[in-house]
C-alpha positions, 0 to 999 in steps of 0.5 A: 815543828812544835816539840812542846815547851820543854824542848826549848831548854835544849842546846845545841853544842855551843859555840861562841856567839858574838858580843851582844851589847843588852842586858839579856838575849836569847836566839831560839831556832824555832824550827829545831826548837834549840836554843842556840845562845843566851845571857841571863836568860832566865833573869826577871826583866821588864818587858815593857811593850813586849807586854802587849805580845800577851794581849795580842794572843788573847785577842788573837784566842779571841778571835779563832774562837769567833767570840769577837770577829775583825769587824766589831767595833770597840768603844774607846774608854776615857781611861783608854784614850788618856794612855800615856806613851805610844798612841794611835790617838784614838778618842771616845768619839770614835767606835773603831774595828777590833782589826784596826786596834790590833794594827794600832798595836801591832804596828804603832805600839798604841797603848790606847788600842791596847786598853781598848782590846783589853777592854772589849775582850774582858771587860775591863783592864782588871779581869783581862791581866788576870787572863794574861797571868793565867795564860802565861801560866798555862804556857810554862811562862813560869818567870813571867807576871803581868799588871797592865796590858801595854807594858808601862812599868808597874812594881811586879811587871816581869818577864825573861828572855826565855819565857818571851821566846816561849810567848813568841813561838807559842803565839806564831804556832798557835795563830799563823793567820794573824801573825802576818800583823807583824809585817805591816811596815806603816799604820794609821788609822782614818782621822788621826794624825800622820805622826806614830804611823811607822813600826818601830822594828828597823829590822823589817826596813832592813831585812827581808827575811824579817817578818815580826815581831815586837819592839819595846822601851821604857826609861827602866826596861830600855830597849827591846826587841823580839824579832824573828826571820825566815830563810831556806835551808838545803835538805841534806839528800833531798836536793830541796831546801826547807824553811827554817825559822830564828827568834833573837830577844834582846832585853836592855840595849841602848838604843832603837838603833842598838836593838836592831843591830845587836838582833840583826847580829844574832839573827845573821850569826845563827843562820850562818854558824849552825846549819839546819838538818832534817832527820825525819819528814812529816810523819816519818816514825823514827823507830818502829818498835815492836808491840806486845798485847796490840791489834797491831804488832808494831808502832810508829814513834816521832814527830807529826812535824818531822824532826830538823836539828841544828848543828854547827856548820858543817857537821850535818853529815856525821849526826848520830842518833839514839833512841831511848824508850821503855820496853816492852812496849804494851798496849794499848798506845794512844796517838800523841802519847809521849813515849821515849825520846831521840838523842842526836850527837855529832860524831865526836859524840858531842850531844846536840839535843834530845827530842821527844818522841810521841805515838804516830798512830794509836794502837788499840788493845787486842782480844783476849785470845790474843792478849793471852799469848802475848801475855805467854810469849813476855813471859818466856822472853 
């Protein structure tokens, strides 16, 4: 379920999360879209290798518009193989495919592969950061600015836990046939050394349900990690289960091993505290209002997705919801066209989130005849 960026300022009713020892987190439901607990989540951090989950979506836009494909071989710069920090040790002799950078990436955080992609794909390091800005502006990442690709600290090399977490779910929607990169436990590439081959997210040696995403540090951004996980969830009435995805971010730990466990805590404690509910199926309308002035008398408005909401445990059974939307309603109505919203609450009243609502079906103009006494009865009502 996508319900657009601005859904993921949404709260759900708080409850107390646990201690996190970072300097900032945020745990993002992705399948209800709600943010379930944060601290400074909007404060300007570096991101240091979560930096290169930016390039990795630029390369990945690449790749689905077929302007570089798995197989093509990128050359290795001077300028790439002299990288600091994490490296696949790669060296200009070598002429390497775009899906083994990714990997060396991906998994062994290369900073030599991230100059490579950067450079096979823009041209230079230079024109892909200013695609990277672009992009992050293009995705509502309104706190985030970009100087390299691979995340090494540079004056003005910032981002949130917020803006990751739009990056994270944008880049999971948008390139599902990639994403699987994230789950590769070891990596080397043919002629390298044997060292740098393990990734460096613990959590997918510890957790099955974990499957991504990307771990970072620097000396002054400490250690991060991105970190997401996928497990069943009972349907209430449906006697099935759905899949329900979190996302924690963890900025500024104290350790590789920190990271994990305060990530794990979330993940744990958000799959455990809140319960998932699904209110509508995919392509289920939520209310089917009237039209006025339409080919066809009504509309069905809702998520193509469905509609799943996160609530504290326990709660699921006593939601309320409420529609809110303009009326009259007055064709025409285009498929995809946002028009009112749904509030949920639980039955004390306490507000959950609202989630936008879109047109189901485009409803076309009618004829003049059938304008016309549309136009009398609006009138008379």
């Amino acid at each position: 379920m996508s319900l657009g960026l601005a859904a993921l300022g949404a709260s759900a009713q708080a409850l107390t999360p646990p201690e996190v020892a970072a300097r900032a987190y945020l745990l993002l439901d992705v399948t209800s879209q709600q943010v379930l607990a944060a601290k400074d989540a909007d404060v300007q951090v570096e991101p240091a290798s979560l930096t290169k989950l930016m390039t990795a979506y630029l390369v990945f836009d690449a790749l689905k518009a077929k302007k570089i494909s798995l197989t093509q071989t990128f050359g290795v710069s001077e300028r790439a193989w002299k990288m600091p920090g994490s490296r696949m040790f790669i060296d200009p002799k070598m002429m390497v495919p775009v899906e083994d950078l990714l990997k060396g990436m991906i998994v062994q955080s290369g900073n030599d592969a991230t100059v490579a992609l950067a450079e096979g794909v823009a041209g230079s390091v230079e024109r892909f950061v200013q695609l990277m800005n672009e992009q992050a502006k293009a995705l509502g990442m309104t706190n985030t600015s970009y100087r390299n690709p691979e995340g090494l600290t540079e004056a003005g090399h910032t981002t949130t836990a917020r803006d990751l977490a739009t990056l994270a779910t944008r880049l999971m929607r948008d390139f599902p046939d990639y994403v699987p990169y994230y789950a590769i436990q070891r990596y080397r590439y043919a002629g390298t050394p044997t060292a740098n081959d393990s990734n460096r997210n613990l959590l997918l040696f510890r957790d099955p349900s974990v499957d991504g995403l990307k771990t970072g540090f620097t000396n002054a951004a400490g250690y991060c990690l991105v970190a997401t996980a996928r497990r069943n969830f009972p349907v209430l009435g449906e006697g099935a289960a759905g899949q329900r995805r979190l996302i924690s971010v963890v900025l500024g730990a104290a350790s590789e091993n920190a990271r994990a466990a305060e990530s794990q805590k979330l993940l744990n404690w958000g799959f455990s505290a809140y319960e998932a509910v699904r209110l509508f199926a995919p392509g289920q309308p939520a209310v089917t209002p009237a039209v006025w002035k339409g080919k066809a008398p009504t509309v069905g408005l809702g998520v193509p997705e469905g509609i799943v909401v996160s609530v504290p445990a326990g709660e699921g059974s006593k939601l309320k919801t409420e529609v809110v939307r303009p009326d009259p309603l007055v064709a025409p109505l285009q498929k995809g066209q946002k028009l009112g919203s749904l509030k949920v609450s639980t039955g004390g009243g306490v507000a959950v989130t609202e989630v936008p609502l879109t047109v189901l079906e485009t409803v076309e103009e009618a004829g003049v005849l059938g304008r016309a006494w549309d136009a009398i009865r609006l009138w008379i009502k």
